[in-house]
C-alpha positions as CSV (number, residue, x, y, z in Angstrom):
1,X,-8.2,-4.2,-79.4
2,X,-7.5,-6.2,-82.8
3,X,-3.9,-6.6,-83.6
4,X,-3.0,-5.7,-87.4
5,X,-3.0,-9.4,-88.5
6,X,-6.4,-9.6,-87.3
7,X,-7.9,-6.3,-88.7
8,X,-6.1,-7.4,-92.1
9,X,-7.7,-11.3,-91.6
10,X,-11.1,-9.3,-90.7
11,X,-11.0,-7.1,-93.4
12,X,-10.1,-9.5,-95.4
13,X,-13.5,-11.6,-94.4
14,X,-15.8,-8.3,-94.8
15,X,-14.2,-8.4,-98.8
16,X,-15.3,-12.0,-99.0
17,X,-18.8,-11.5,-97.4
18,X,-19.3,-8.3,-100.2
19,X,-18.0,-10.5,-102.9
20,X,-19.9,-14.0,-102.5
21,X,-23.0,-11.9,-101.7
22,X,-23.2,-10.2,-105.1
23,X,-26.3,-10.6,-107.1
24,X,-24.3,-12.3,-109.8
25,X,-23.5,-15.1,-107.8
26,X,-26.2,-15.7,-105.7
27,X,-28.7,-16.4,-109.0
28,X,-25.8,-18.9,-110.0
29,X,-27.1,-21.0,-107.2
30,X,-30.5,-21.3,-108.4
31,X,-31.6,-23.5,-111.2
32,X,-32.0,-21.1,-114.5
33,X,-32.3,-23.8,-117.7
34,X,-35.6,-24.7,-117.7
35,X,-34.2,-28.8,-118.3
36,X,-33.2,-28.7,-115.0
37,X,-36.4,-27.4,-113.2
38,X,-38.4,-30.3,-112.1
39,X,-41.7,-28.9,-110.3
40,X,-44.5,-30.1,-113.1
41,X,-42.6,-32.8,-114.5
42,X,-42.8,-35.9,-114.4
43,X,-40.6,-38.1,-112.4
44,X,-39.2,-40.4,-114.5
45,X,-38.4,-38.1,-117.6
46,X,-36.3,-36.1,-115.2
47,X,-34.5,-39.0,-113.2
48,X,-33.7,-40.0,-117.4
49,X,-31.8,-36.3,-117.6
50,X,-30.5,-36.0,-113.8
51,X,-30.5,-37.3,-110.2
52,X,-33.1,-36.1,-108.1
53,X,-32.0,-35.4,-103.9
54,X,-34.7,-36.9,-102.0
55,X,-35.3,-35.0,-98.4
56,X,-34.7,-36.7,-95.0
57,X,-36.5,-38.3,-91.9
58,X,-39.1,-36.3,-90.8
59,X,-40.5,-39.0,-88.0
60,X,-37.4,-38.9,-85.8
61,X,-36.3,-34.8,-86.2
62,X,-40.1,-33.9,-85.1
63,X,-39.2,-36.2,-82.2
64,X,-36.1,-34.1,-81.9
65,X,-38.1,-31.6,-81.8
66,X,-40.7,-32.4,-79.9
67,X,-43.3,-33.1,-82.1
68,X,-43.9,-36.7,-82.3
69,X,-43.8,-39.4,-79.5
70,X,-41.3,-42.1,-79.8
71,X,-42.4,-45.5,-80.1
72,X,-45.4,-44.4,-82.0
73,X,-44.1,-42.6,-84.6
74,X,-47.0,-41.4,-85.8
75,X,-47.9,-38.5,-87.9
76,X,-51.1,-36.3,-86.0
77,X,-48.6,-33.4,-86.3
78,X,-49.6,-32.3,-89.3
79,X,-53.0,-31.9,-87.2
80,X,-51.7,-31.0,-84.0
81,X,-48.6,-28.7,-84.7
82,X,-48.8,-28.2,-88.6
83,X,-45.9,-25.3,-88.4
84,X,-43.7,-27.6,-87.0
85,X,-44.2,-29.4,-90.2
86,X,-44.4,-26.6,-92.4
87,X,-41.4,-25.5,-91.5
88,X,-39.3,-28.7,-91.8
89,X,-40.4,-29.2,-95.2
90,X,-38.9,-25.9,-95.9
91,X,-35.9,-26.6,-94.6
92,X,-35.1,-29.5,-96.1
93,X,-36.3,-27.3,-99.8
94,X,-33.6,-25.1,-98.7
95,X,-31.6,-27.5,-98.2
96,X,-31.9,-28.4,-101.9
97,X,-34.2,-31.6,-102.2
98,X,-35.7,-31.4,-105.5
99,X,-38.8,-34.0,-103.9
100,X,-41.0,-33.3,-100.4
101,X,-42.7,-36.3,-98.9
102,X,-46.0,-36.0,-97.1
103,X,-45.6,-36.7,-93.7
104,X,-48.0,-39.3,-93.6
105,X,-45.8,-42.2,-92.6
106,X,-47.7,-44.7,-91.0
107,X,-51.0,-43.4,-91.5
108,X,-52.8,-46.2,-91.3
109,X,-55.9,-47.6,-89.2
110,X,-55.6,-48.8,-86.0
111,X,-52.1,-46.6,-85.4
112,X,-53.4,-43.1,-85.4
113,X,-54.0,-42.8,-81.6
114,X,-52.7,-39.5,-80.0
115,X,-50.9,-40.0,-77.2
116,X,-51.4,-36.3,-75.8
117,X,-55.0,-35.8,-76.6
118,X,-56.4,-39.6,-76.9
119,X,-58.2,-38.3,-79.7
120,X,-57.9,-41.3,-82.6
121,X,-57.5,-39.4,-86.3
122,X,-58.5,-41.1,-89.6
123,X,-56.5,-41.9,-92.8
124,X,-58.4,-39.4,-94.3
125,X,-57.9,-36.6,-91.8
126,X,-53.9,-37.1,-92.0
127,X,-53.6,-37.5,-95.3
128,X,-55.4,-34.5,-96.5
129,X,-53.2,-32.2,-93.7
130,X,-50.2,-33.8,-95.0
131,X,-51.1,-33.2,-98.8
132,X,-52.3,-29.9,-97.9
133,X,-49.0,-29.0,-96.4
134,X,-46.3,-30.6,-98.8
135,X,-48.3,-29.1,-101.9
136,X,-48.2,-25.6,-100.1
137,X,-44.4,-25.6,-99.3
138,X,-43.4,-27.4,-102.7
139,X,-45.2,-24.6,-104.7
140,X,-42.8,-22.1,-102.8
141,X,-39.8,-23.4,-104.7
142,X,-38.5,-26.1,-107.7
143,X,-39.9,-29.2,-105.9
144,X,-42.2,-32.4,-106.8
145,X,-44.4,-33.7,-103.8
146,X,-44.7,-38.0,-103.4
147,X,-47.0,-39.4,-101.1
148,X,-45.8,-42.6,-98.8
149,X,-47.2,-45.9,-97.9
150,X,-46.7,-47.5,-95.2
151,X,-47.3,-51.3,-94.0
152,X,-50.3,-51.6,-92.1
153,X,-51.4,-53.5,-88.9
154,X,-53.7,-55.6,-91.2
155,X,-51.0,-57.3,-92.7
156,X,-49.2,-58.0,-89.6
157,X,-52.8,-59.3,-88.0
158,X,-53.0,-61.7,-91.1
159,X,-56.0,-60.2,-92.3
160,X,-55.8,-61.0,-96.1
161,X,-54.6,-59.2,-99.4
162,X,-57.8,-57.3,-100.1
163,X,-58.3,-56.2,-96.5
164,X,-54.7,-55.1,-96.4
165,X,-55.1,-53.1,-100.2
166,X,-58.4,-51.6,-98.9
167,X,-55.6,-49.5,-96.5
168,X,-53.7,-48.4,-99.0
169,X,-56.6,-47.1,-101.6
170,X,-57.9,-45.3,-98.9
171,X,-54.6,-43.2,-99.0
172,X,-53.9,-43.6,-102.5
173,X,-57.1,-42.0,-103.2
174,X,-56.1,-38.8,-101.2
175,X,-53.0,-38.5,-103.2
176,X,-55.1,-38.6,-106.3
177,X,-57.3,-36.3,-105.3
178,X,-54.5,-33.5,-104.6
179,X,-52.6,-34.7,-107.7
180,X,-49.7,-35.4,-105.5
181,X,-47.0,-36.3,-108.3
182,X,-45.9,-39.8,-107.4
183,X,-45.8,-41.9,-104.9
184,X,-43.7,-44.1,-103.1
185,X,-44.1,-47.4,-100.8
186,X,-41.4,-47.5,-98.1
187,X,-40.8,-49.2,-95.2
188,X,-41.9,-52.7,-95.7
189,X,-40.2,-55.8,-94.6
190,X,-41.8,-58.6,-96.8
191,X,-42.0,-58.4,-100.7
192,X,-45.7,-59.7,-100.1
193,X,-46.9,-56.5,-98.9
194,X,-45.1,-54.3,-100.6
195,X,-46.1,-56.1,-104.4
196,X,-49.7,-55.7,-103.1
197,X,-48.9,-52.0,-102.3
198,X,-47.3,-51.8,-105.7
199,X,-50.5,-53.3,-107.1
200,X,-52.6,-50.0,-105.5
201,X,-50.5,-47.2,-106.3
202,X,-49.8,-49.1,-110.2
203,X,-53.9,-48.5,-110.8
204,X,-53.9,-44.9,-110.4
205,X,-52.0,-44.3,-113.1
206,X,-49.2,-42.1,-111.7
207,X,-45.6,-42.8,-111.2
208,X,-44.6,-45.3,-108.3
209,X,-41.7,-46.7,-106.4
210,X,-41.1,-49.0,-103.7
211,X,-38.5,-49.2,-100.9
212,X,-37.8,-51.9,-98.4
213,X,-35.8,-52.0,-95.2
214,X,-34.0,-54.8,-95.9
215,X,-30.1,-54.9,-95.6
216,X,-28.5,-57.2,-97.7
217,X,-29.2,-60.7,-96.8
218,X,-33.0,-60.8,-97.3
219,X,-36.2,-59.4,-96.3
220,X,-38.0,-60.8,-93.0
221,X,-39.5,-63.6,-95.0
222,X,-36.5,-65.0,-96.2
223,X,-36.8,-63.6,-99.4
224,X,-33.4,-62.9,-100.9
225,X,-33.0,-58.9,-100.7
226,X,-31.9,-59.4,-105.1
227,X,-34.7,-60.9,-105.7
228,X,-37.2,-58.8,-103.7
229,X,-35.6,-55.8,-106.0
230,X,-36.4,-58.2,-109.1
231,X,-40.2,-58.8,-107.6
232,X,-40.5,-55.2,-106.6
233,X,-39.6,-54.2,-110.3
234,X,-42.1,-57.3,-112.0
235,X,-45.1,-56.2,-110.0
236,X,-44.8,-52.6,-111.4
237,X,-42.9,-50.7,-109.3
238,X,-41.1,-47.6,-111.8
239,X,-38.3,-46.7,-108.5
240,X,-36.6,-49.7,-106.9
241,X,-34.9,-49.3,-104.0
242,X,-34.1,-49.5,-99.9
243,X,-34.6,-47.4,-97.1
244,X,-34.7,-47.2,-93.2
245,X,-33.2,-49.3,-90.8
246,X,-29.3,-49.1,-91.9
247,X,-26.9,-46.7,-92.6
248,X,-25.4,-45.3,-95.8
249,X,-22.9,-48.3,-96.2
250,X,-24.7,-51.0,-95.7
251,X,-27.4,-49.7,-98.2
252,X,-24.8,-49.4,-100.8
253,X,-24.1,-53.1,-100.4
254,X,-28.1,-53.7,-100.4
255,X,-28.3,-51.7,-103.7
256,X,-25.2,-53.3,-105.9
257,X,-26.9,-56.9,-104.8
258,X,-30.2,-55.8,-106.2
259,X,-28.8,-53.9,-109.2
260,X,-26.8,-56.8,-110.1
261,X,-30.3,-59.3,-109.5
262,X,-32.2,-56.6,-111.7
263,X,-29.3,-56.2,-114.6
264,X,-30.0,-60.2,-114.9
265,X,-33.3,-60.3,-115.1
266,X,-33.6,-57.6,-117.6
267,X,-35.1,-55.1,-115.9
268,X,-34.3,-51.7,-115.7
269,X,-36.4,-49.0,-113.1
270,X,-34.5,-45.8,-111.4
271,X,-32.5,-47.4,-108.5
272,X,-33.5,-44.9,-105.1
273,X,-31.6,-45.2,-101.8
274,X,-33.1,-43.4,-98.5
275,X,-30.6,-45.1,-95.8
276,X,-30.7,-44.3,-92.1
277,X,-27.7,-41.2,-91.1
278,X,-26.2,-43.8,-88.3
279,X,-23.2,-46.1,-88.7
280,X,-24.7,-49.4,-88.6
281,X,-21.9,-51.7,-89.8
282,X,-22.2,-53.8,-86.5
283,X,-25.6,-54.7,-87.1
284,X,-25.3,-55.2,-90.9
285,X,-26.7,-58.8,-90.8
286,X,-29.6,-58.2,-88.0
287,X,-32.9,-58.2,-90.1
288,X,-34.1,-55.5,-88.2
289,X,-31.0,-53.1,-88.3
290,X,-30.3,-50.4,-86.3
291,X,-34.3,-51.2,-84.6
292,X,-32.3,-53.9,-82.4
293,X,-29.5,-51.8,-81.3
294,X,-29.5,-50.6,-77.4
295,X,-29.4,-46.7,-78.3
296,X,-32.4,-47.1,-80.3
297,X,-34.3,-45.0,-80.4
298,X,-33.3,-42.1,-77.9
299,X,-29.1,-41.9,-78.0
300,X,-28.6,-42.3,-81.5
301,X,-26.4,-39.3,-81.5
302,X,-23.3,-41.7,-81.1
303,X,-24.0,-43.2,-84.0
304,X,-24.8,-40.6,-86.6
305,X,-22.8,-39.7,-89.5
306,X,-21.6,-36.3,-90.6
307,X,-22.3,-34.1,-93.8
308,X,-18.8,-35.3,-95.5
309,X,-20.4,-39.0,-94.5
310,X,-22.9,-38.1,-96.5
311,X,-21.7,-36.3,-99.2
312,X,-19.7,-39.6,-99.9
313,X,-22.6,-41.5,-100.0
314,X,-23.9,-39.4,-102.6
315,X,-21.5,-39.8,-104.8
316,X,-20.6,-43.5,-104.4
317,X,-24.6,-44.0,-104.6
318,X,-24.7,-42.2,-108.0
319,X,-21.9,-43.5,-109.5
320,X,-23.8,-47.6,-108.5
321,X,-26.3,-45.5,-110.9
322,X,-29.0,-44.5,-108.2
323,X,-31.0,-41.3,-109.1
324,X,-32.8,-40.6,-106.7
325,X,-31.0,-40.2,-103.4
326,X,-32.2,-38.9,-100.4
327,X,-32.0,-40.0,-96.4
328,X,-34.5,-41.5,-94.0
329,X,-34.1,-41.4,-89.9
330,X,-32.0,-39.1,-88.6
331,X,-31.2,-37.3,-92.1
332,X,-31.4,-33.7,-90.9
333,X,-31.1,-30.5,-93.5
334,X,-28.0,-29.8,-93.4
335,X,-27.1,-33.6,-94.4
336,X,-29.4,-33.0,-97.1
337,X,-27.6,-29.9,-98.4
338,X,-24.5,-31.3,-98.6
339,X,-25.9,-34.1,-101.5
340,X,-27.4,-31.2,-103.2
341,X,-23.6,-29.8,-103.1
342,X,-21.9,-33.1,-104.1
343,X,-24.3,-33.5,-107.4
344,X,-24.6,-30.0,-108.0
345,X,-22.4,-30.6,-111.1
346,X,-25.2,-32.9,-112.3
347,X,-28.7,-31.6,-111.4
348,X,-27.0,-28.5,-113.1
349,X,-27.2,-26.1,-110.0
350,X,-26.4,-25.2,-106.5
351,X,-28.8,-25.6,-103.6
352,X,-31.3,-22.4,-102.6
353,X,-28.7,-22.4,-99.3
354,X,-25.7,-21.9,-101.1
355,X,-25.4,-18.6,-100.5
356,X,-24.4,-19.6,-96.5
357,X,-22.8,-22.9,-97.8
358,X,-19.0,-21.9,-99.1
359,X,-16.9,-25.4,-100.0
360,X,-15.5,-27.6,-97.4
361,X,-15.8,-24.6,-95.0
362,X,-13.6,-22.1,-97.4
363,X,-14.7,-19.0,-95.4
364,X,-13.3,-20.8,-92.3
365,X,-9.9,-19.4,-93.5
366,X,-10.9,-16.3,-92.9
367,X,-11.5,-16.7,-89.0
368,X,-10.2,-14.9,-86.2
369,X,-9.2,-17.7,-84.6
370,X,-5.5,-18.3,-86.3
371,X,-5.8,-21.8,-85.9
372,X,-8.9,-22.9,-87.2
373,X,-7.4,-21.4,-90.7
374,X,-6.4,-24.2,-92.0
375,X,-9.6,-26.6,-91.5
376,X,-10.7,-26.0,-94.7
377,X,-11.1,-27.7,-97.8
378,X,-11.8,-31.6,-99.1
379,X,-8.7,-33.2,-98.0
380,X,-9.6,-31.5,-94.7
381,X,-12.6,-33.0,-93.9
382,X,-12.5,-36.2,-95.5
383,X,-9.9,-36.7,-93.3
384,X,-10.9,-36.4,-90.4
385,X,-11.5,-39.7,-88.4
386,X,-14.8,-38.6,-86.3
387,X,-14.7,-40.7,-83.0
388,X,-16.2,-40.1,-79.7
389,X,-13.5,-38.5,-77.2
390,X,-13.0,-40.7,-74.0
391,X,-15.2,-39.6,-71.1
């Protein structure tokens, strides 16, 4: 039987559950002025007004999930288990990302080899099941859709610029064809490839952006990672930017460099950050990143970083002057919701989730449990030191 303190703490919790469920405030969570909606805009007129939360890495929680196969990292679930897809996307729309990539990553020829059936699927026949299911979930909230390149084996085999842009028209052309709303170039390594992706998506006509993994030293030609932001932004690239292979910290470093190249050079696109959700400080330098550390890829868990990590790198991120910040591998949902909570005050609303999302855990005070009470709030949790126990 409950003693009296914990009938009053319970009923106190059933009087908070009736309030913060009220009609009233649950629309408050939802975008209502029309200059804050984004779905049918474009892009870059609504990064001019207010940051846009990207989602997070779809490769590696499908591999979570069981989904994809590690070490391929390829995308025939949208083919093969296009649910599991489905319902990621809507997840991380929940979560509050106001863009939805096509899970099309890598989607290039000469990659697409299931391992489970053998079968070998076509640009063409991942690109339209990715299209097909980022269009469908994006039309069930406030969301744009962007469709990714990829570098390709082509480059790698040193087969030449026009063999290598023949790759990405092939996918370019499906994102044109479902009106996809921009479209992105992440990934890439060398500024080479990724101007001569730039070149492709530029032609069609619709918004692009490019991100490299690079950390930041310099891109795995030696290119300086300041000027590969200046050479990303010359060859026509509207979003500048990083992603993959390092954390939330060293990206942050990566982005001031190239801001500071770009601000010299006179240029001025959206800056866009999609880091890694690991702690990669120790391999800050490595070219490849967290690729070349020994939990890669399948005990990560060590290394990942929690919401309030990356609620911080929101906010440091937007205050550098990105606008469009989202996460890459290992970025799950609920890392995503807690951007769309840090920049609430400036995308003018709360995420869909909000309703289950009360502040720095303020409905923990109203536990059972006497001493979890007090775990809530800011100072709270950006206080705590998160390290592994001792076996």
């Amino acid at each position: 039987m409950l003693s009296k303190k914990g009938l009053r703490v319970l009923s106190q919790r059933a009087k908070h559950i009736l309030e913060s469920s009220c009609p009233a405030k649950c629309m408050s969570t939802a975008p209502e002025e029309e200059k804050y909606k984004v779905r049918g805009r474009n892009v870059l007129d609504v990064m001019k007004e207010r940051p846009l939360v990207g989602d997070g890495g779809m490769v590696i929680a499908l591999e979570k999930r069981g989904y994809v196969t590690a070490g391929n990292w390829t995308p025939e679930a949208v083919l093969e288990y296009p649910e599991a897809v489905r319902q990621l996307h809507r997840e991380f729309l929940r979560a509050g990302s106001d863009v939805l990539q096509s899970f099309t990553f890598y989607a290039a020829e000469g990659k697409l080899k299931s391992s489970s059936t053998g079968k070998n699927y076509t640009v063409a026949e991942i690109n339209q099941a990715g299209c097909d299911l980022v269009k469908e979930v994006a039309a069930e909230g406030d969301a744009l859709t962007c469709g990714g390149l990829s570098p390709t084996p082509s480059y790698g085999q040193g087969k030449g610029k026009q063999a290598v842009q023949d790759e990405f028209r092939k996918q370019v052309e499906i994102y044109m064809e479902h009106d996809l709303d921009f479209m992105l170039a992440e990934f890439f390594a060398t500024i080479e490839e990724t101007e001569w992706a730039i070149e492709v998506m530029k032609a069609s006509g619709k918004p692009c952006g490019a991100t490299m993994r690079i950390g930041p030293t310099s891109d795995k030609s030696d290119v300086d990672s300041g000027e590969c932001a200046v050479r990303m932004a010359a060859a026509g690239a509207d979003l500048v930017g990083v992603n993959c292979s390092f954390g939330p910290v060293t990206s942050l470093k990566t982005i001031e460099k190239m801001k500071t190249s770009l601000d010299a050079a006179g240029l001025e696109p959206f800056l866009v950050m999609q880091p890694v959700a690991f702690h990669t400080g120790d391999c800050e330098h490595n070219k490849d990143g967290y690729h070349e550390v020994p939990e890669f890829p399948l005990a990560l868990e060590s290394r990942s970083i929690t919401r309030w990590d990356a609620r911080k790198y929101a906010r440091a991120a937007y205050d550098l002057g990105v606008r469009y910040i989202g996460g890459c591998c290992g970025f799950e949902p609920y890392h995503i919701r807690e951007i769309a909570e840090e920049l609430a005050p400036e995308r003018g609303s709360r995420p869909p989730g909000a309703d289950k999302n009360e502040h720095f855990g303020e409905a923990i005070k109203y536990s059972l449990l006497e001493y979890m009470r007090n775990r809530v709030g800011k100072d709270y949790w950006y206080g705590i030191n998160a390290k592994r126990p001792s076996p």
